[in-house]
C-alpha positions in Angstrom: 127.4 181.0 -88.0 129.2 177.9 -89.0 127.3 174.1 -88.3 129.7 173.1 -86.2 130.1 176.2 -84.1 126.1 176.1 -83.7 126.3 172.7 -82.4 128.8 173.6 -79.8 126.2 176.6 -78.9 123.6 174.1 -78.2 125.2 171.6 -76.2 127.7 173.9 -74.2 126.2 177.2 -73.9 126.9 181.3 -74.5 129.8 180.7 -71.7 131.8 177.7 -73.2 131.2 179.0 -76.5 132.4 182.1 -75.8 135.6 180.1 -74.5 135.7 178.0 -77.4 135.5 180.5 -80.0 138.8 182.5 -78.5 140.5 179.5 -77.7 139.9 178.4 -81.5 141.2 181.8 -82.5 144.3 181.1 -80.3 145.0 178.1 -81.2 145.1 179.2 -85.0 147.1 181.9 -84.3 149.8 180.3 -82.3 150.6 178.2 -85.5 150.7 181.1 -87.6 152.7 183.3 -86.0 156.6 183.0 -84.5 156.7 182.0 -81.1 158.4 184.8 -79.9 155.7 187.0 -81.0 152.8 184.9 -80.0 154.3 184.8 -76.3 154.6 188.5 -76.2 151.7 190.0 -78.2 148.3 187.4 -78.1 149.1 184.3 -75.4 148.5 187.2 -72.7 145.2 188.5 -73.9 141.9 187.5 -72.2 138.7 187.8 -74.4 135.4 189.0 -73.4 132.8 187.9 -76.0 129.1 189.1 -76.2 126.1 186.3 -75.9 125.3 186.8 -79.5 129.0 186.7 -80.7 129.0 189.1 -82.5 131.6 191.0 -80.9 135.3 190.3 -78.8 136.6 192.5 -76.6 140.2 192.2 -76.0 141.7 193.0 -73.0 145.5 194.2 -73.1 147.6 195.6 -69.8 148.5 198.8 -70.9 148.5 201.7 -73.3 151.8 200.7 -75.2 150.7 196.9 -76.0 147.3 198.2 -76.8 148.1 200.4 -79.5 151.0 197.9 -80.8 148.2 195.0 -81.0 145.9 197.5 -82.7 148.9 198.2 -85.3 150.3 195.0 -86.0 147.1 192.1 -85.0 143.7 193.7 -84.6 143.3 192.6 -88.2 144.4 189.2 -88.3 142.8 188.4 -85.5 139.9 190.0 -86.8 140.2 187.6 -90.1 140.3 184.7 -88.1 137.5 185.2 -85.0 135.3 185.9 -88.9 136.8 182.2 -90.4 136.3 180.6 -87.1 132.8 181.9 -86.8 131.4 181.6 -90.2 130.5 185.5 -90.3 132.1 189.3 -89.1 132.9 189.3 -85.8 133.8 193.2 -84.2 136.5 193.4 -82.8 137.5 196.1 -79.9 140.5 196.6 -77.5 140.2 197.5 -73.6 142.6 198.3 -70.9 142.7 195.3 -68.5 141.1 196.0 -65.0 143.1 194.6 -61.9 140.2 192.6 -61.3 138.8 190.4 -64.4 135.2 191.3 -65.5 132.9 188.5 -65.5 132.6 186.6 -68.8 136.6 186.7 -69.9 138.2 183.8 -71.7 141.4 183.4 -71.0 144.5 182.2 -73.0 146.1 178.5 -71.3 148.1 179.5 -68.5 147.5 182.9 -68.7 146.7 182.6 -64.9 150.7 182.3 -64.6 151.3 186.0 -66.3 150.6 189.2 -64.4 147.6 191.5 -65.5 149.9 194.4 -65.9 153.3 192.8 -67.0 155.4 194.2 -69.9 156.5 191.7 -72.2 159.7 190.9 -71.1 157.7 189.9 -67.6 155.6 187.3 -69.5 157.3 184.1 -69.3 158.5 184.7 -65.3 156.9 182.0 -64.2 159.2 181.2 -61.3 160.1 184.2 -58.5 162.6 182.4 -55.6 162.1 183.6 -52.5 165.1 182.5 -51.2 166.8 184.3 -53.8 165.5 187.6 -52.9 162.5 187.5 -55.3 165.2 186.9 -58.5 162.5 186.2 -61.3 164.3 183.6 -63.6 161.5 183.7 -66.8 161.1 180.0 -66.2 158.3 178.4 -67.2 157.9 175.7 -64.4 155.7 173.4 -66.5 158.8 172.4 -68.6 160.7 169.8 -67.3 162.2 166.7 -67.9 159.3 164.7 -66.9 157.0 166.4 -69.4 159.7 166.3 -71.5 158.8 162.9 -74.7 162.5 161.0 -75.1 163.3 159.3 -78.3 166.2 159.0 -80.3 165.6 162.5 -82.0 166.7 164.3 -78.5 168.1 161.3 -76.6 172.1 162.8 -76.5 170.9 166.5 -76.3 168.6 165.3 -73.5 171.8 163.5 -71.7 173.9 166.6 -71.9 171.0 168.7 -70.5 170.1 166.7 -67.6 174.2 166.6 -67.0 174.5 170.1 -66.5 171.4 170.6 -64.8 173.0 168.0 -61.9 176.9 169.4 -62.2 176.1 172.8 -63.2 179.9 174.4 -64.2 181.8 171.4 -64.0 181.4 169.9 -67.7 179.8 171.1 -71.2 180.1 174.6 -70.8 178.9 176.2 -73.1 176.5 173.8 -74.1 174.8 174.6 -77.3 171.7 172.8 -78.5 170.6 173.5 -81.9 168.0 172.5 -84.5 164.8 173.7 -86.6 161.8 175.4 -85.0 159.9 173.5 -82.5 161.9 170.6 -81.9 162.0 171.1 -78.1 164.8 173.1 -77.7 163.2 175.7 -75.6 161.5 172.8 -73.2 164.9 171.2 -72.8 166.8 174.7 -71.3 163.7 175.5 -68.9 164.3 171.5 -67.8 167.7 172.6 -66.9 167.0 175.7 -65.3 163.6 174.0 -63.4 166.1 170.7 -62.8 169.0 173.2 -61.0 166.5 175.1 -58.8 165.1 171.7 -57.2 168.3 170.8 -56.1 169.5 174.1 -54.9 166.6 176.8 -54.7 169.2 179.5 -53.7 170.8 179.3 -57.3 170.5 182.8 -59.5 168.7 181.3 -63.3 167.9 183.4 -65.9 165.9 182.3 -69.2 165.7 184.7 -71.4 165.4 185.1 -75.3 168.2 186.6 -77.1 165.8 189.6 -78.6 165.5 190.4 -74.6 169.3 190.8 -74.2 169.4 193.0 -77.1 166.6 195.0 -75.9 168.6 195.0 -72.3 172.0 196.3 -74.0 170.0 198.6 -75.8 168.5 200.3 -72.7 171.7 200.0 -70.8 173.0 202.3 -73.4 170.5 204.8 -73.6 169.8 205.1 -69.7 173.3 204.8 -68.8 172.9 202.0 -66.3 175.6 199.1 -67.2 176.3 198.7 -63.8 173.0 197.5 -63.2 173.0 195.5 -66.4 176.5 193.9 -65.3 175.1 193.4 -61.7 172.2 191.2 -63.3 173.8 189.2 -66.4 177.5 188.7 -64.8 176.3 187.2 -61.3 174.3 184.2 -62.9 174.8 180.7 -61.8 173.2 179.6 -65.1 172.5 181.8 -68.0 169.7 179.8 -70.1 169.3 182.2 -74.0 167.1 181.4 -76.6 168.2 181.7 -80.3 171.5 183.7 -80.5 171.0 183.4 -84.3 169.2 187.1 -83.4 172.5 188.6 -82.5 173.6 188.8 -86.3 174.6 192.2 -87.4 174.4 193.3 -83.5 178.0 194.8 -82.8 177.5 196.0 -79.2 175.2 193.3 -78.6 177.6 191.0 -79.0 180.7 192.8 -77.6 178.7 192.8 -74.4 177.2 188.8 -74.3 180.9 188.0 -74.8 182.0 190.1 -71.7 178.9 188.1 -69.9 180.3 185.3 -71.1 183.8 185.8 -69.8 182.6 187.1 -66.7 180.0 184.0 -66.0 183.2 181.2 -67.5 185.5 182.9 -64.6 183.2 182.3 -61.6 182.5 178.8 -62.9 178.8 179.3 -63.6 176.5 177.7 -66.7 175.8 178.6 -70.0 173.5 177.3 -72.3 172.1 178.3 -75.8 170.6 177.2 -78.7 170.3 178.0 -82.2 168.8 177.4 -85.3 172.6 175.7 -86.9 175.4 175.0 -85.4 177.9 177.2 -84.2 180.2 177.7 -87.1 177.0 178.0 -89.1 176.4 181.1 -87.9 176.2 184.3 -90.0 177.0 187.4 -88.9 179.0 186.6 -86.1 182.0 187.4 -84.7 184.8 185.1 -85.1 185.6 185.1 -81.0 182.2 184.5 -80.0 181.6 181.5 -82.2 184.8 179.8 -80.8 183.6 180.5 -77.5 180.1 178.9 -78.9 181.8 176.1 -79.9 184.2 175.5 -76.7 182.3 173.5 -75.2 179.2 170.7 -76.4 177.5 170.8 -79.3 174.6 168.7 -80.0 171.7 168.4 -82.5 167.9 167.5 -81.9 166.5 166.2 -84.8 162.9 166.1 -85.9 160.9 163.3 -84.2 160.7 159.8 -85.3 156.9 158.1 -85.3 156.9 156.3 -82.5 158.2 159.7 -80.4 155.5 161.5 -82.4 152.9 159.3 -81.6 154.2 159.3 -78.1 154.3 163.1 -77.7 150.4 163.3 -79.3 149.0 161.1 -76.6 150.7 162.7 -73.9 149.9 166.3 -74.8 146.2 165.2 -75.7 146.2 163.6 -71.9 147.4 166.8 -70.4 144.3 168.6 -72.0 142.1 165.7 -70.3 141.5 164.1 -73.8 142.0 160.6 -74.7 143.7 160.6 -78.1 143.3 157.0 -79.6 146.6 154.9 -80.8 145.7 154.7 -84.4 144.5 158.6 -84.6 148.1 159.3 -83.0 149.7 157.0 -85.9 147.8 159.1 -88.8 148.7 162.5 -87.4 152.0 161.4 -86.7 152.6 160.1 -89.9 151.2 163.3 -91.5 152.8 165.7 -89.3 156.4 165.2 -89.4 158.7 168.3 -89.2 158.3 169.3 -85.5 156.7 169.2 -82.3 155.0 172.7 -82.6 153.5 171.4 -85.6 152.2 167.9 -83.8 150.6 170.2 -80.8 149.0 172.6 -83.1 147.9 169.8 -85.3 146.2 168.6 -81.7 144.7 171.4 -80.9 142.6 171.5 -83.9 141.4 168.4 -83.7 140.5 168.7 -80.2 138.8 171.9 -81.1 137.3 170.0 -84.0 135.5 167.2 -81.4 134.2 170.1 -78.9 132.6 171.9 -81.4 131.3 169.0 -82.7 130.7 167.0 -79.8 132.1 164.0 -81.8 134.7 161.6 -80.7 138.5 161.7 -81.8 138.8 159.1 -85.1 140.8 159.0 -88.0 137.8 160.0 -89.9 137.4 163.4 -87.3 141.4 164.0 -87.8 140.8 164.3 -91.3 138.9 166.8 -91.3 140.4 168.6 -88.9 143.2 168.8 -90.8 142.0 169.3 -94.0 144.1 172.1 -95.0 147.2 170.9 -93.8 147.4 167.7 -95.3 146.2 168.9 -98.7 149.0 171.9 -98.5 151.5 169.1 -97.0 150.2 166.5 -100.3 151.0 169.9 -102.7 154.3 171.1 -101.7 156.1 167.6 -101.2 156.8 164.8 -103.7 159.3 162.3 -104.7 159.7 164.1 -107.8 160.6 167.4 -106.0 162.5 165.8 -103.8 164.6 164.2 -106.5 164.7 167.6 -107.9 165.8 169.3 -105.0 169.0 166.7 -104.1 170.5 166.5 -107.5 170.2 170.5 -107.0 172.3 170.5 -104.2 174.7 168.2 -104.9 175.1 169.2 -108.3 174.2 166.3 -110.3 171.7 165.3 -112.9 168.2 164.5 -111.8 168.1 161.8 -114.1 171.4 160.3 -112.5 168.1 159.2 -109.6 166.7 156.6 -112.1 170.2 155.6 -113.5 171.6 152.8 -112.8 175.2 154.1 -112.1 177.0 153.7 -109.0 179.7 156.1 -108.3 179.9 157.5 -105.0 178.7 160.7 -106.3 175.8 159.7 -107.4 174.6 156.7 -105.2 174.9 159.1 -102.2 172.5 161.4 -103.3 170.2 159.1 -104.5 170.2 157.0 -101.0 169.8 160.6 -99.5 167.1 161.3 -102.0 165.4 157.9 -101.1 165.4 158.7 -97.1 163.9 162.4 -97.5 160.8 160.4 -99.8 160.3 157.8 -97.0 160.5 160.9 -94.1 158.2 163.1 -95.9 156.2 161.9 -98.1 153.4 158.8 -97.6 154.9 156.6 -100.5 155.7 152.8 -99.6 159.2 151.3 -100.0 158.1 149.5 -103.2 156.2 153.0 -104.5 159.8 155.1 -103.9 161.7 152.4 -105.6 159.0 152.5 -108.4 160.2 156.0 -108.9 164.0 155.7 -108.7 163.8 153.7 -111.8 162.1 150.7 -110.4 164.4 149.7 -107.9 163.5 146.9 -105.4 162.0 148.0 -101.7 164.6 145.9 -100.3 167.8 148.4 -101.7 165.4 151.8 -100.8 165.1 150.4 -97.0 168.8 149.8 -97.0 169.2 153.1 -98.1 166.5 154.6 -95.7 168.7 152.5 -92.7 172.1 153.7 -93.6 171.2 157.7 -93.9 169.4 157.7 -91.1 172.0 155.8 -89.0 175.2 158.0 -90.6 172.8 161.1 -89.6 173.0 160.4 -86.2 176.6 160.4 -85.8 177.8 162.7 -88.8 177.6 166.2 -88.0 178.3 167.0 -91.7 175.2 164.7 -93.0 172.7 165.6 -90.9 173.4 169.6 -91.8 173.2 169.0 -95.0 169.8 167.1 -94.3 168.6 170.2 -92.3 168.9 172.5 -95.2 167.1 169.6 -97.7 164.0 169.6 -95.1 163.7 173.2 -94.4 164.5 173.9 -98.2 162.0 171.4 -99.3 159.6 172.2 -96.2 159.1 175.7 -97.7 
């Protein structure tokens, strides 16, 4: 058994252990797996764990996810319940009971998901009764109260909140896109949570565009497009996750466009999000990105600090921690792509104080984060930054040290100086050190000017998006 997990034995007992060692495993897995498949397959399990730890049983609603989990997660969860633990753990698989045997640690909100649903019942959260029992899938925790502003999502935000109050009248479609875990998913529940407030009668699906494929699909095979009409073409507001997923998907897409026709003509709402911008999409037909593009684009970007920092405290508050400023500062100027990233990072270090029983420092986040930081300090530097610009824009990587100044190469190199001050931990005066000992005055001009352009060139902050993913590995 690892030290800390003993300490947390003593001080807590077999029942918050228990808790804490599949809530550890969770939170692990939730940053290591896609979301998508972390909301279907492991956030619904429930975990009964024997006093002496040495084995979980995982209870799963039926046959089919059962022998799925078996196939495709028994063994990575296995691997990590073991590196949690400090030694083997065994691992079995039940059928769920209606009624929850004594001893079971749930996953967060799990409370909110049926014992028995299939996993395109998991995120209905929200069942009108006004509506006739309509499930919309939304999950009523996101909204935009809980939702952290900052420039990064301020406009996307804006256009949100504008449908949500004027549903049909302007920015339809409106199409939100950006990396992973940027908040484009809390933003369309807002909407959808925002619009049933105000008019509780309204019809509001959420769903993820792997769901509407899986619904054509079975509309084919069982015959029943009238039902699948009747359910997708009498929306008020269509809310669908990552249309990227409809690439390659002929009848997939033949059928969201007649949706989409069919919703535009009774004046309802319809908004999507990707992972690029509409005419950035591969593999999809020509009509349906025009229709993408009809109506509002907007970007959300990754976080800046102080909306990092922001989003840390706030999250560590709704888990009934207090998460001091200058801890918030450190992760936040360690973790910088998303927000996934920033709650995962929390959840380890809160982990990390339970099992502990120390209090949140900078010294505690450390550790906590050991691994990240050192694989974060490995994969980016200036250097490979430097590398990776004059890649892309074709140019020499010594033209970055050079003293030349046509537009071809200065751009770049300002571009290459705001990537090293976004992700990397190198002062002004240590990136101009290595862009041929420059002054820290001309890299902060640099750093202001890219970062202000990025906000209002589409074109720019693109070909930013590919640099960070690229360079984010």
């Amino acid at each position: 058994m690892s030290e800390g997990f003993s300490d947390s034995l003593a001080a807590g007992g077999a029942l918050n252990a228990g808790g804490s060692l599949w809530q550890a495993c969770i939170d692990q897995l939730a940053q290591e797996l896609p979301e998508q498949q972390f909301n279907t397959w492991i956030k619904p399990l429930a975990a009964r764990v024997s006093d002496d730890f040495s084995k979980v049983t995982l209870m799963v609603a039926n046959r089919f996810k059962l022998d799925w989990i078996r196939a495709q997660y028994a063994g990575r969860i296995a691997a990590t319940l073991e590196k949690i633990y400090g030694q083997p753990v065994q691992l079995e698989l039940a059928l769920a009971q209606r009624e929850s045997p004594a001893k079971t640690y749930a996953t967060p909100s799990s409370s909110e998901i049926p014992p028995a649903a299939e996993p395109a019942d998991i995120a209905e959260d929200h069942a009108d009764p006004s509506a006739g029992g309509f499930k919309t899938r939304l999950n009523t925790a996101l909204t935009f109260d809980t939702l952290v502003e900052g420039t990064a999502n301020r406009m996307a935000r804006a256009a949100a909140m504008h449908v949500a109050t004027s549903s049909g009248v302007m920015y339809n479609p409106l199409f939100i896109y950006g990396g992973v875990g940027l908040g484009k998913t809390h933003l369309m529940h807002a909407v959808g949570n925002k619009l049933l407030a105000d008019n509780p009668a309204a019809k509001v699906l959420y769903i993820h565009a792997e769901q509407f494929v899986s619904d054509v699909v079975k509309a084919y095979q069982r015959k029943t497009f009238d039902e699948f009409k009747n359910k997708y073409h009498s929306l008020d507001l269509l809310l669908i996750d990552d249309v990227q997923f409809f690439a390659n998907k002929d009848r997939t897409q033949e059928e969201f466009f007649n949706a989409f026709e069919a919703l535009l003509a009774r004046k309802s709402h319809i908004v999507m999000t990707s992972d690029t911008y509409p005419k950035g999409l591969a593999d999809i037909h020509e009509r349906l990105v025009s229709r993408f593009d009809s109506g509002l684009t907007v970007a959300i970007e990754p976080p800046e600090l102080e909306m990092r920092v922001a989003i840390l405290i706030n999250k560590a508050r709704s888990e009934s921690a207090e998460m001091p400023e200058e801890v918030a500062f450190f992760v936040a100027k360690n973790v910088r792509s998303n927000v996934r990233e920033l709650e995962g990072a929390l959840r380890k270090i809160l982990a990390y104080s339970r099992f502990n029983q120390k209090d949140i420092s900078i010294q505690l986040a450390r550790e906590a984060l050991r691994d990240l930081l050192s694989i974060q300090n490995r994969q980016i530097s200036v250097e490979n930054i430097q590398k990776t610009v004059a890649d892309y824009y074709k140019i020499k990587v010594a033209d970055m040290y050079s003293k030349k100044r046509p537009a071809s190469i200065a751009r770049p190199r300002q571009i290459a100086m705001y990537l090293a001050k976004e992700l990397t931990q190198k002062s002004l005066p240590e990136i101009g050190e290595l862009f041929g000992g420059r002054d820290h005055t001309t890299v902060l001009h640099a750093v202001r000017k890219i970062a202000g352009e990025r906000q209002t060139v589409s074109e720019l902050n693109q070909q930013l998006h590919v640099l960070e993913q690229t360079l984010k590995g």
